[in-house]
FIBAZA-635510 format. One record per residue (C-alpha): x, y, z; residue in three letters; residue number from 1. Coordinates in steps of 0.5 Angstrom, whole numbers, plus 500, padded with zeros to 3 digits. Example, Ala and Ser with C-alpha at 12.3 -4.5 7.8 and 13.67 -1.06 7.14 Angstrom:
<nodes>
NODE    X    Y    Z  mivo  vexkol
NODE  525  491  516   ALA       1
NODE  527  498  514   SER       2
</nodes>
This chain:
<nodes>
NODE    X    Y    Z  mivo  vexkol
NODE  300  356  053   UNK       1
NODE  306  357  053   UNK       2
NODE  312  352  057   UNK       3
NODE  314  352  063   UNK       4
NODE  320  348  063   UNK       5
NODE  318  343  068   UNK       6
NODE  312  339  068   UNK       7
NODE  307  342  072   UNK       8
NODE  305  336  077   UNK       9
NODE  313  338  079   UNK      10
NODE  311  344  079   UNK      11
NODE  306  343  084   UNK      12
NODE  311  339  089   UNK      13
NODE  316  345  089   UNK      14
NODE  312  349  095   UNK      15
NODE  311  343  099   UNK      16
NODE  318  341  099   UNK      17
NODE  319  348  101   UNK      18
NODE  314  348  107   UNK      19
NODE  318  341  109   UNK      20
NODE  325  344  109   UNK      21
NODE  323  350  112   UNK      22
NODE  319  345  118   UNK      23
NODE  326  341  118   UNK      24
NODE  330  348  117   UNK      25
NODE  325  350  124   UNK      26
NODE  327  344  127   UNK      27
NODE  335  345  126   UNK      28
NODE  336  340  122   UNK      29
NODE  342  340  117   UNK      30
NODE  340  335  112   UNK      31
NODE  333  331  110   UNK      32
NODE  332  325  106   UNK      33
NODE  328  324  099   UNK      34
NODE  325  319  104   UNK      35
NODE  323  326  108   UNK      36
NODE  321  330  103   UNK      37
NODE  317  324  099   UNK      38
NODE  312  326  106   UNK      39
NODE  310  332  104   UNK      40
NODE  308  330  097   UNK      41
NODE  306  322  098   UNK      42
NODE  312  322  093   UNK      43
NODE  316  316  092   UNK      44
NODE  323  318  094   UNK      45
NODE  325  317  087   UNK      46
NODE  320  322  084   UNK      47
NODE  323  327  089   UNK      48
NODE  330  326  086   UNK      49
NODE  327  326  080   UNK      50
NODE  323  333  082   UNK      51
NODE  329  336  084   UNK      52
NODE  334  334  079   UNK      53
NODE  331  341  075   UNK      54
NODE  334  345  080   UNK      55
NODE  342  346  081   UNK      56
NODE  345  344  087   UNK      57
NODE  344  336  089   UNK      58
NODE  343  332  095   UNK      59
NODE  349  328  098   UNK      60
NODE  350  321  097   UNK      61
NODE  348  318  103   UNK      62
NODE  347  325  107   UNK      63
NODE  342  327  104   UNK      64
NODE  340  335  102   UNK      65
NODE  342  341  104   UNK      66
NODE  336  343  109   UNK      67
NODE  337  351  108   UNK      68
NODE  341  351  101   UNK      69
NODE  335  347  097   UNK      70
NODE  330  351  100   UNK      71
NODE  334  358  098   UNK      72
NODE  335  354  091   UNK      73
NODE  327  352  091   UNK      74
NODE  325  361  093   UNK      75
NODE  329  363  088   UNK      76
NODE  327  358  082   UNK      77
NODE  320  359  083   UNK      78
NODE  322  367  085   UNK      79
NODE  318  366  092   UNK      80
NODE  321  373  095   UNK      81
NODE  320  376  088   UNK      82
NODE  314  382  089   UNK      83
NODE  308  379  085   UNK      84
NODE  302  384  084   UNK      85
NODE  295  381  082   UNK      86
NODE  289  385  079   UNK      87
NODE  282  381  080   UNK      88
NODE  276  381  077   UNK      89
NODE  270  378  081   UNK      90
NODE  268  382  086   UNK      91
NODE  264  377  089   UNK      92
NODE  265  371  095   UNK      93
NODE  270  368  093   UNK      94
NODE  274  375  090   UNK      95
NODE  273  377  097   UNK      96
NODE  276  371  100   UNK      97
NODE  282  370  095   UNK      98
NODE  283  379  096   UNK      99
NODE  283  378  104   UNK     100
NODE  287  371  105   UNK     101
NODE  293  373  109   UNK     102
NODE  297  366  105   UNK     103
NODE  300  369  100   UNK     104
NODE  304  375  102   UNK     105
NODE  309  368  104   UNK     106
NODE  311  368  097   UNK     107
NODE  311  375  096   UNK     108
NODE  304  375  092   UNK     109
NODE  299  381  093   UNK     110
NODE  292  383  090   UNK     111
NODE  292  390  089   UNK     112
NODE  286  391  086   UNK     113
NODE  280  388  085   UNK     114
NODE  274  390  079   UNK     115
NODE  267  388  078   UNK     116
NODE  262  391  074   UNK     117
NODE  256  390  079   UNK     118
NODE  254  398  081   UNK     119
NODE  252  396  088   UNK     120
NODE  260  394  089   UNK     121
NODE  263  399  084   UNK     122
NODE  267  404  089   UNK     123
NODE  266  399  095   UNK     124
NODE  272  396  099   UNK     125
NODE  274  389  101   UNK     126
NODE  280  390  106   UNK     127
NODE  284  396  104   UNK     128
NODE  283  394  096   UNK     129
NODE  278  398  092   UNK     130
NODE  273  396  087   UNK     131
NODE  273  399  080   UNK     132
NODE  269  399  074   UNK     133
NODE  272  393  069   UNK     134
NODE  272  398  064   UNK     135
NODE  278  401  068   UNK     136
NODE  281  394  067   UNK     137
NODE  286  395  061   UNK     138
NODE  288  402  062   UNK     139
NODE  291  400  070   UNK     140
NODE  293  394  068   UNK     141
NODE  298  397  063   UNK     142
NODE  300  403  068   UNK     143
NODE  301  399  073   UNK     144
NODE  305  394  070   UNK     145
NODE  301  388  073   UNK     146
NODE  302  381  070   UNK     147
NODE  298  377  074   UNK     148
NODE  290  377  073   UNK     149
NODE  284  372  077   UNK     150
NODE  278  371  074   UNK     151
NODE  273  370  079   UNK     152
NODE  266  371  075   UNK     153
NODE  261  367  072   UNK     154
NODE  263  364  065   UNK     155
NODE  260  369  061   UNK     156
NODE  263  374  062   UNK     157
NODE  271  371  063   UNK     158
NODE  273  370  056   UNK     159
NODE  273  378  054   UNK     160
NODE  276  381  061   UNK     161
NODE  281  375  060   UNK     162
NODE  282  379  053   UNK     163
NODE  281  386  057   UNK     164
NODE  286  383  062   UNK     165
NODE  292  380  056   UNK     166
NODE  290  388  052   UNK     167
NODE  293  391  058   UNK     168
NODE  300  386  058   UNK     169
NODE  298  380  063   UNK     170
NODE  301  374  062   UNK     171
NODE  298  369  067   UNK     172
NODE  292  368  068   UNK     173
NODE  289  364  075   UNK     174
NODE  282  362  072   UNK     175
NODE  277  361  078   UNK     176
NODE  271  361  072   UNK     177
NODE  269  354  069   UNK     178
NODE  270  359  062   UNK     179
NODE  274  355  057   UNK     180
NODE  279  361  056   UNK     181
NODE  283  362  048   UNK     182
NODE  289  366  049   UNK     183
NODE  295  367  045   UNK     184
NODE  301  362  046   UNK     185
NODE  305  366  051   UNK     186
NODE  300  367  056   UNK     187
NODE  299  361  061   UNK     188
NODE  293  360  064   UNK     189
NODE  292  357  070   UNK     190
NODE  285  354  071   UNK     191
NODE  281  351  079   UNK     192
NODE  274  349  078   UNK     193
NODE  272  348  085   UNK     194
NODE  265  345  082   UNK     195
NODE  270  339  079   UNK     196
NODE  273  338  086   UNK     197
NODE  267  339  089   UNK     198
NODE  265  331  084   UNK     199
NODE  271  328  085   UNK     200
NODE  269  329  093   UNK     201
NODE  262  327  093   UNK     202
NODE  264  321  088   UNK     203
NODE  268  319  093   UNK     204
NODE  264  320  100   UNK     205
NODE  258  316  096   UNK     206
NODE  264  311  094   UNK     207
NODE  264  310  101   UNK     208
NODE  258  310  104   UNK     209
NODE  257  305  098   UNK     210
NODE  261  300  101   UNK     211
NODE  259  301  107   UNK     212
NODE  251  299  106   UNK     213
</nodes>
């Protein structure tokens, strides 16, 4: 997997400090503290500093960030305005889901088509987005210039629709499946299983009802 230049739990706190200056921004508010933005993340406001010191244009000492300025700075370095076209393969709950959430056109993000090799859902829509043969995978892919690809399926088959996918010229992969998936050093793959989300849930509830007994 290749690296991104920035660690990725940073990563992940990028777009909450987006949401949080947005908010601030919405409020009419000029500046915001790392004690603010330290909110939206339970961060400590020193690992806000720190997140931030990857991006240019640093706070005021004393005053704080630039509210509008820093949230220009974050959409341009995670190229939030920037239009991203994704295929998906997966057709089935969890594809309709990700193909019909209205949260991602925010950050410029749109699911173009979905595939399946499920005859009864082939040809079908979901929303607006037509459902096509995985076997129109690679051909698309490359046509269309799309470097986006979301797996949806069961396991089994998500190694060879990653190939598909890569063989068509993707270079991100969004890993819905429990799937290992081996891919060339220059593809990033990232991966959510719901079924250890779902663990770490039932672990802590059972903690709790543990402790309450």
């Amino acid at each position: 997997m290749k690296s991104l230049g920035i660690p990725i739990p940073t990563l992940r706190r990028l777009p909450l400090y987006y949401q949080q200056l947005l908010q601030a921004h919405r409020n009419g508010e000029e500046y915001v503290s790392s004690v603010e933005l330290g909110k939206a993340t339970g961060s400590a406001p020193e690992q806000v500093r720190k997140d931030l010191s990857f991006l240019t244009g640093q706070g005021k000492s004393r005053v704080g960030y630039e509210t509008k300025k820093l949230a220009e700075i974050i959409e341009d370095y995670l190229g939030l305005m920037d239009d991203k076209e994704a295929v998906l393969v997966g057709a089935g709950n969890l594809g309709h889901a990700l193909a019909l959430y209205q949260g991602f056109a925010q950050y410029g993000f749109r699911i173009v088509v979905l595939f399946d090799n499920d005859p009864m859902k082939v040809n079908g829509k979901v929303g607006e987005l037509k459902v096509l043969p995985v076997e129109k995978l690679t051909n698309l892919v490359e046509r269309m210039g799309i470097r986006i690809g979301i797996i949806t399926t069961p396991p089994q088959p998500a190694q060879e629709i990653a190939e598909m996918m890569i063989a068509g010229g993707i270079k991100a992969i969004w890993n819905f499946s429990t799937a290992h998936l081996v891919v060339p050093e220059d593809v990033l793959v990232r991966n959510v299983d719901l079924s250890l989300e779902l663990a770490v849930i039932s672990h802590y509830i059972n903690g709790l009802s543990v402790r309450n007994s």
